[in-house]
C-alpha positions in Angstrom: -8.9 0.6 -2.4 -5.4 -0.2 -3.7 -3.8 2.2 -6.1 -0.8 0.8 -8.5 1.1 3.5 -9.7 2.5 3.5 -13.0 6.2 3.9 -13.7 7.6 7.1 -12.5 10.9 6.9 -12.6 11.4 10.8 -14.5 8.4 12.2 -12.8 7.7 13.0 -9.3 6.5 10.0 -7.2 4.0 10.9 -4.7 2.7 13.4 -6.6 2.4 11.5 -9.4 -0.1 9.5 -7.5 -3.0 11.9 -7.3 -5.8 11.7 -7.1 -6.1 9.6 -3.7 -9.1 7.5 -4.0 -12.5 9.5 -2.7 -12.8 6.0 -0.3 -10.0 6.6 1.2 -10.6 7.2 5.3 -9.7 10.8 6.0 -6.2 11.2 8.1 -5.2 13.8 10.5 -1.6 15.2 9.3 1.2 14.2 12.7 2.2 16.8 15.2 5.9 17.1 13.8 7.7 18.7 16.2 11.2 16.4 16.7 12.4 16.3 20.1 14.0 13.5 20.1 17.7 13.9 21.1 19.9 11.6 19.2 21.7 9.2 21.2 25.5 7.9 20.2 26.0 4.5 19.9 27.6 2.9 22.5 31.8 1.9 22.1 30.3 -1.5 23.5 28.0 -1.8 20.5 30.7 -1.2 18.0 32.2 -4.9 18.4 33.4 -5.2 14.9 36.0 -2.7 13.2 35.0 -1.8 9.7 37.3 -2.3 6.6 38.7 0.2 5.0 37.9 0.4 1.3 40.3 0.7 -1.1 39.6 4.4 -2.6 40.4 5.1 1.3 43.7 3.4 1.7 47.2 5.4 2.1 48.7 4.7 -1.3 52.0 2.5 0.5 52.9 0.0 -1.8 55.2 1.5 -4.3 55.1 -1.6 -7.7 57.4 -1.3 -10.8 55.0 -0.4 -14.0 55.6 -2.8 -15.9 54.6 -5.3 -12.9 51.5 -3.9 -13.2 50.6 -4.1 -16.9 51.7 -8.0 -16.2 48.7 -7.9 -13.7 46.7 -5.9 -15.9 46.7 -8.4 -18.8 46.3 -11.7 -16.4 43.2 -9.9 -15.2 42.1 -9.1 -18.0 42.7 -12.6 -19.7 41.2 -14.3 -16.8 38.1 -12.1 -17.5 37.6 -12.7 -21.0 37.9 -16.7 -19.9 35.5 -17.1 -17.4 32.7 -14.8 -19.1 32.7 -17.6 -22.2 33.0 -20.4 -19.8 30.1 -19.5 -17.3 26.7 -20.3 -17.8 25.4 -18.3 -14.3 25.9 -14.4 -15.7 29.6 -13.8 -15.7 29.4 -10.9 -18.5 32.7 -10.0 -19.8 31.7 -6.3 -20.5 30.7 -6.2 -17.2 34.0 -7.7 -15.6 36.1 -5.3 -17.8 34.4 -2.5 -16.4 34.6 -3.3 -12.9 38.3 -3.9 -13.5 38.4 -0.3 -14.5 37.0 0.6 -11.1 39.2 -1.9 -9.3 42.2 0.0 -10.9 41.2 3.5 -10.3 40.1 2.9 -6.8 43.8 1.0 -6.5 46.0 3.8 -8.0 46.9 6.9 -6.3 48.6 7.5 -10.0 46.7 8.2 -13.0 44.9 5.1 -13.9 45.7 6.0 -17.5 49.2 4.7 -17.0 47.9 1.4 -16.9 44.4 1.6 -18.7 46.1 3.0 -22.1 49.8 1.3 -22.1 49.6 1.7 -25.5 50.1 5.4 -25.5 53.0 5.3 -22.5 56.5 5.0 -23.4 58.0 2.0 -23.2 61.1 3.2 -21.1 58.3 4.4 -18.4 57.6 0.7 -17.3 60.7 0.5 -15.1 59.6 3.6 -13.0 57.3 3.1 -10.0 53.7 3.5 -9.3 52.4 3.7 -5.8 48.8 1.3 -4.7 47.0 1.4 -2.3 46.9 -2.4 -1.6 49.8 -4.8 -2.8 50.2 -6.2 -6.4 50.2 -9.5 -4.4 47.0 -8.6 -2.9 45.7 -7.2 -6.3 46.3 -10.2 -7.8 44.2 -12.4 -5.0 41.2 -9.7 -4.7 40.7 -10.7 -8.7 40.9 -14.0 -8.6 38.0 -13.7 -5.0 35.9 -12.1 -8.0 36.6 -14.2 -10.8 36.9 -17.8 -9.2 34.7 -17.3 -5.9 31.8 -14.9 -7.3 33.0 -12.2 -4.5 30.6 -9.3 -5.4 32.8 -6.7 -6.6 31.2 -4.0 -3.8 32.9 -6.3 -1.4 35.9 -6.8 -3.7 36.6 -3.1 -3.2 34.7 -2.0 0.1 32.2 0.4 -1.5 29.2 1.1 -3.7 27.9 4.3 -5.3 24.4 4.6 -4.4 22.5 7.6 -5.0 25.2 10.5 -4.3 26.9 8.6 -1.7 29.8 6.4 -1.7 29.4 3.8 0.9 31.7 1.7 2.8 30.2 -2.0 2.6 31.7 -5.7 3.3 30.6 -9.4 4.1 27.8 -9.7 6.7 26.0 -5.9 5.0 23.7 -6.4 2.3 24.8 -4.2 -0.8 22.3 -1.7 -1.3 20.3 -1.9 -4.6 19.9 0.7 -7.6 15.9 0.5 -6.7 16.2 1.2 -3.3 16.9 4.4 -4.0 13.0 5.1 -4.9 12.6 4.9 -1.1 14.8 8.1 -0.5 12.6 9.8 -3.4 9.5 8.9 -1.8 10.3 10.5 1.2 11.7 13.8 -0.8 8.7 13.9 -2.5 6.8 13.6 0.7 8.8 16.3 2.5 8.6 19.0 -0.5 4.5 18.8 -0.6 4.4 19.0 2.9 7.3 20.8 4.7 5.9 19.7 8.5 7.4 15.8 7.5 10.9 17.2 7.4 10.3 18.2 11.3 9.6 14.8 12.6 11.9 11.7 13.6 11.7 8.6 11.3 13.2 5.2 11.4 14.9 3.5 9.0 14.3 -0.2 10.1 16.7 -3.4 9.1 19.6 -0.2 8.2 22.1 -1.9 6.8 24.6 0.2 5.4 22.8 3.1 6.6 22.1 3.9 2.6 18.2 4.7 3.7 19.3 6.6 6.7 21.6 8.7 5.7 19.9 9.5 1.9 17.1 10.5 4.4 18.5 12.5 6.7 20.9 14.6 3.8 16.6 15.2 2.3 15.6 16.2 5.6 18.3 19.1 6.4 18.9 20.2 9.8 15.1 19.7 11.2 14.7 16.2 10.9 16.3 12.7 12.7 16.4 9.4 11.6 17.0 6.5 14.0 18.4 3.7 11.9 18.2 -0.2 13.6 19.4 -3.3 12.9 20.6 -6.5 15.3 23.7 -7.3 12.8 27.3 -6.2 14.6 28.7 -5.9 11.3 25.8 -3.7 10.0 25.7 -1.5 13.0 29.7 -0.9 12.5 29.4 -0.1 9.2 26.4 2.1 9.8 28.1 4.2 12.0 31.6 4.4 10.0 29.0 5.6 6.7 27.2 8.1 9.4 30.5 9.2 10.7 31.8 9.8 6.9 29.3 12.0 6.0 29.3 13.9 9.6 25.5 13.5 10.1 26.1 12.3 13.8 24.0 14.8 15.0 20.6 13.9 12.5 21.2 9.8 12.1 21.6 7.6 15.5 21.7 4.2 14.7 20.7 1.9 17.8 21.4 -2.4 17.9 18.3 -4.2 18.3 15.5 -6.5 16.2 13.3 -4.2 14.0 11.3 -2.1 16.7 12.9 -4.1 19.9 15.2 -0.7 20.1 12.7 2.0 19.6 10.4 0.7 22.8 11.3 4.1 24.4 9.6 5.9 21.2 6.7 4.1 20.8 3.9 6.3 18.7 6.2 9.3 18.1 7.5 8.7 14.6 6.4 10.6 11.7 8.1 8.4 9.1 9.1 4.5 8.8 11.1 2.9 6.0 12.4 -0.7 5.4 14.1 -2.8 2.8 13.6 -5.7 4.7 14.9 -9.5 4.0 11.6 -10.5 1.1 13.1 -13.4 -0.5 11.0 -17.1 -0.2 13.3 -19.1 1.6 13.1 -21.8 -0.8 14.6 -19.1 -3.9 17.7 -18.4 -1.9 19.7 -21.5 -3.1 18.6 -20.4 -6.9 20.2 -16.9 -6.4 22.8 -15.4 -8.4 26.0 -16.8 -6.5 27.4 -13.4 -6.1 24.4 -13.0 -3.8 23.2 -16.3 -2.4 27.0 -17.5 -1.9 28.1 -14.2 -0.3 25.5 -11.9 1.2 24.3 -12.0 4.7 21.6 -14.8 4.4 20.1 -12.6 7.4 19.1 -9.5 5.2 17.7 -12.0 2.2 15.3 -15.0 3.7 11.5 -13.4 4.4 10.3 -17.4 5.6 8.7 -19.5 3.4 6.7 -17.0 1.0 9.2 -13.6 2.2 6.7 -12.0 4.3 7.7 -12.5 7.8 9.2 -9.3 8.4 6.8 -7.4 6.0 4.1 -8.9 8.0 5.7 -7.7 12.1 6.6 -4.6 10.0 2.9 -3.7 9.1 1.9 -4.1 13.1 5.2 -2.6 14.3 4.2 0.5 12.2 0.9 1.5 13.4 2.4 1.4 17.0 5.3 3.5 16.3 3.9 6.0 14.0 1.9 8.7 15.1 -1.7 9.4 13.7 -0.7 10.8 10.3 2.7 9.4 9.6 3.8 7.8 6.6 6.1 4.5 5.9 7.5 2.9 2.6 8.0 -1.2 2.8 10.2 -2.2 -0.2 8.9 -6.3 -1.4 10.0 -8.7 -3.8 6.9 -7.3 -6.2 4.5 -7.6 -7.8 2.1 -10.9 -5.9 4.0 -10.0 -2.7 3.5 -6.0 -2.7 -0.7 -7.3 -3.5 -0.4 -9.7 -0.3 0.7 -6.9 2.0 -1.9 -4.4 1.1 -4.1 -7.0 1.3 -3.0 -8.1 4.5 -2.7 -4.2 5.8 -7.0 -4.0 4.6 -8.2 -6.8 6.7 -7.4 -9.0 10.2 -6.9 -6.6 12.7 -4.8 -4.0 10.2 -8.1 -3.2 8.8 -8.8 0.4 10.4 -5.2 1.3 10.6 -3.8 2.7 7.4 -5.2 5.2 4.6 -4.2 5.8 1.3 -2.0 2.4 1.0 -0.3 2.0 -2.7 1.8 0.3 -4.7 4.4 2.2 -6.5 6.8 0.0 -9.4 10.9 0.4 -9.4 12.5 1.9 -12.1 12.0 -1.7 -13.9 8.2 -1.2 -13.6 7.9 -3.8 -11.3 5.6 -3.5 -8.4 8.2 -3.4 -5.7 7.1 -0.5 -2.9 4.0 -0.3 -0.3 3.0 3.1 0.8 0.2 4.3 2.9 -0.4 6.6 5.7 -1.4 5.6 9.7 -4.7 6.6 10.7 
């Protein structure tokens, strides 16, 4: 029986999902003893250097003030211009904020000096401010926002995701507000039952390494998470985020399709996770162009309804999970969250998995699969 959960986004999420059905096939809980010993990746694997965001710069450029109010009100100007002449969801309010951002992450000074001119003397625009990138460059990285639809994550080589600040550019798929629920599923998991935080789990399609490493801080020193993906970029920026937040020793991330990397593990993992690409290929050119023009086309198009990966990800799982272990597919919702329950309940998926659901983002829409391997 399928299960849709309502919205939970103040209340605990697995929890919140009692009672299981009565028809639900009774599951043994996983031996969850992790003995896996994390491998690094490989210096040949690494073929692509990350970028540096800009918070992380050395604050080298040293501009006059007053240069930088000039820039300051272009920027702004060109804002409030292309919000009333776009009909494709330029919002002015949201442009000025991110302009804030772009300034504070710019600035070794205090951002204030520019923000509120009005309040600065007006002798104090001849002295210097040191950046972090060139006004020269400042200018261009607005105008790549503005005129080219660059997402601003990409503008400024980060995004705030749960606690974590994360380094991301072109070619990694910025990770999503609602992907976070995947992280609390798992922490809700882990508290009601203390043996999951033992085990190893994969985080499949990593990205980032958001999943992976929101896991693995949940987890605490028991617990590994092998993160995959067959992107060069991803894996690079994987590792750089792993490196940042020193959890070397609890995420390994390994190059490879899906569950081509985890051959050697087969049937050992205790948890599996994936936000994997879910979007009909036909809806990609109708995407918001700071998303269709601009993220990696690899990590969006699911074939022709979005299910191809959800689909080898359902049969991948009952291989690579032991009897008893758990895994959290994120979909495109609502019709595509019902096919893969219904997909996981007959064909040859049929005896496989217990206790499947279907748990709604913080927007209510159906967007997660849950369910436990017999």
């Amino acid at each position: 029986m399928i299960r849709i959960l309502p919205s939970l986004r103040f209340t605990p999420l697995l929890s919140a999902a009692k009672p299981f059905c009565s028809s639900s096939p009774a599951r043994e809980p996983p031996q969850f003893e992790a003995r896996i010993t994390p491998v690094a990746v490989s210096n040949s694997l690494l073929s692509v250097t990350p970028k540096t965001p800009l918070f992380l710069r050395t604050p080298s450029h040293a501009t006059c003030l007053s240069e930088v109010w000039k820039w300051h009100d272009w920027a702004k100007d060109l804002a409030t211009e292309s919000s009333t002449d776009s009909e494709d969801g330029l919002d002015s309010i949201i442009l000025h904020r991110e302009l804030k951002w772009l300034i504070e992450d710019s600035i070794e000074d205090d951002p204030l000096v520019i923000l509120h001119r009005s309040e600065i003397i007006a002798d104090d625009g001849g002295k210097n401010v040191k950046l972090r990138v060139s006004l020269e460059e400042l200018y261009e990285l607005w105008r790549q926002r503005i005129e080219n639809r660059r997402p601003f994550q990409y503008v400024v080589g980060c995004e705030h995701w749960r606690d974590l600040v994360l380094c991301v550019e072109e070619g990694v798929l910025i990770p999503r507000p609602e992907t976070e629920l995947i992280v609390d599923l798992v922490e809700e998991l882990v508290t009601r039952d203390g043996r999951f935080k033992k085990g190893c789990w994969a985080d499949l399609g990593t990205g980032s390494g958001a999943i992976a490493i929101g896991i693995a801080k949940v987890l605490g020193s028991h617990g590994r998470v092998i993160a995959t993906d067959l992107s060069p970029v991803a894996i690079a920026v994987a590792c750089h985020n792993v490196q940042r937040y020193n959890l070397q020793g609890m995420v390994e991330v390994r190059k490879g399709s899906w569950f081509e990397p985890l051959r050697d593990l087969e049937g050992q993992f205790v948890g599996l996770v994936s936000n994997p690409p879910y979007i009909p290929s036909d809806d990609i050119p109708g995407l918001q162009a700071e998303v269709g023009r601009h993220e990696p086309k690899l990590a969006l198009d699911g074939g022709i309804d979005g299910t191809d990966s959800l689909f080898h990800l359902c049969h991948g799982a009952f291989r690579m999970l032991k009897p008893g272990g758990f895994f959290v597919f994120e979909t495109n919702g609502e019709k595509q969250s019902k096919m893969i329950v219904d997909y996981m309940m007959t064909n040859d998926l049929k005896d496989c998995f217990s206790d499947l659901k279907i748990v709604p983002d913080f927007a209510g829409i159906n967007r997660f699969v849950t369910g436990f391997r017999l």
